[in-house]
N, C-alpha and C positions, 0 to 999 in steps of 0.2 A: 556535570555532564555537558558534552559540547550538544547544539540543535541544531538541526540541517535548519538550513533557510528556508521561507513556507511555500516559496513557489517550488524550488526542490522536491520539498517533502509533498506537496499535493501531486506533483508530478509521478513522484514514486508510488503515492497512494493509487493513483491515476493508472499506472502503468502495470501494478499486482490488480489490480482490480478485472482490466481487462484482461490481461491473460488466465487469472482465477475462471472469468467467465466461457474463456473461448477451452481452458480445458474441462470446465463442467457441460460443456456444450458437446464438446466431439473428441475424438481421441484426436493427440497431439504426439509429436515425436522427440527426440530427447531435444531435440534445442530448445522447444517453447517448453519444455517442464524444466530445464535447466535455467532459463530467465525466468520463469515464474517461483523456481529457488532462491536465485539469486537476488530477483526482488523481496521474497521473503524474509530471509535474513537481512537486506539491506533495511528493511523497513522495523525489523527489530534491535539490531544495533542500532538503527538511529534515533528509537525510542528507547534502547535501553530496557527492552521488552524480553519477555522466555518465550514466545510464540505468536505466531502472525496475528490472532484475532487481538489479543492485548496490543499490540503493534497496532494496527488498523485505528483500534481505541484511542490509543494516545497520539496518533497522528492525527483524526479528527479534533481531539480536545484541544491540541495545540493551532490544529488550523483555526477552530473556531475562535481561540484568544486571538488569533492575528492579524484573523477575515474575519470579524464579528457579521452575521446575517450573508456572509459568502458560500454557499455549498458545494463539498466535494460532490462532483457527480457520483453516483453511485451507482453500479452495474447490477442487474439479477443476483448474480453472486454471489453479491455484498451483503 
C-alpha cells in the first residue's frame, strides 16, 4: 500500500478535523460538507481504511511512528 508522507497526512488529519468540528458546531452549506467529504475519503484511501473513524486511527498510528511524542492537534470533534 503506497503512504502519504506525514506532514501530508497530519495535514489532512488537520484539515477533516476542523471541518468535522465547524460542522458539529453550526449548520454548513454544501461546499464545507463537500470538503469535509472529500477529506474523508481522502483520509480513507490514504489509510486504506472502510470509514473515517478507522481512517483517523491509522493516521494517528502512523503519525505517531513518524513523530514519536509529536501530537496531532486534536479538535472537540475528535
Amino acid at each position: 500500500m503506497l503512504m502519504a508522507h506525514p506532514l501530508v497526512m497530519r495535514e489532512l488529519v488537520e484539515q477533516y478535523e476542523a471541518l468535522a468540528a465547524l460542522a458539529h458546531h453550526q449548520a454548513v452549506g454544501p461546499r464545507i460538507q463537500q470538503q469535509l467529504q472529500d477529506a474523508a475519503f481522502t483520509l480513507c484511501v490514504s489509510t486504506d481504511s472502510q470509514d473515517v473513524d478507522a481512517a483517523l486511527t491509522a493516521a494517528r498510528e502512523q503519525l505517531d511512528c513518524d513523530f514519536p511524542g509529536v501530537a496531532v492537534r486534536r479538535t472537540a470533534a475528535a
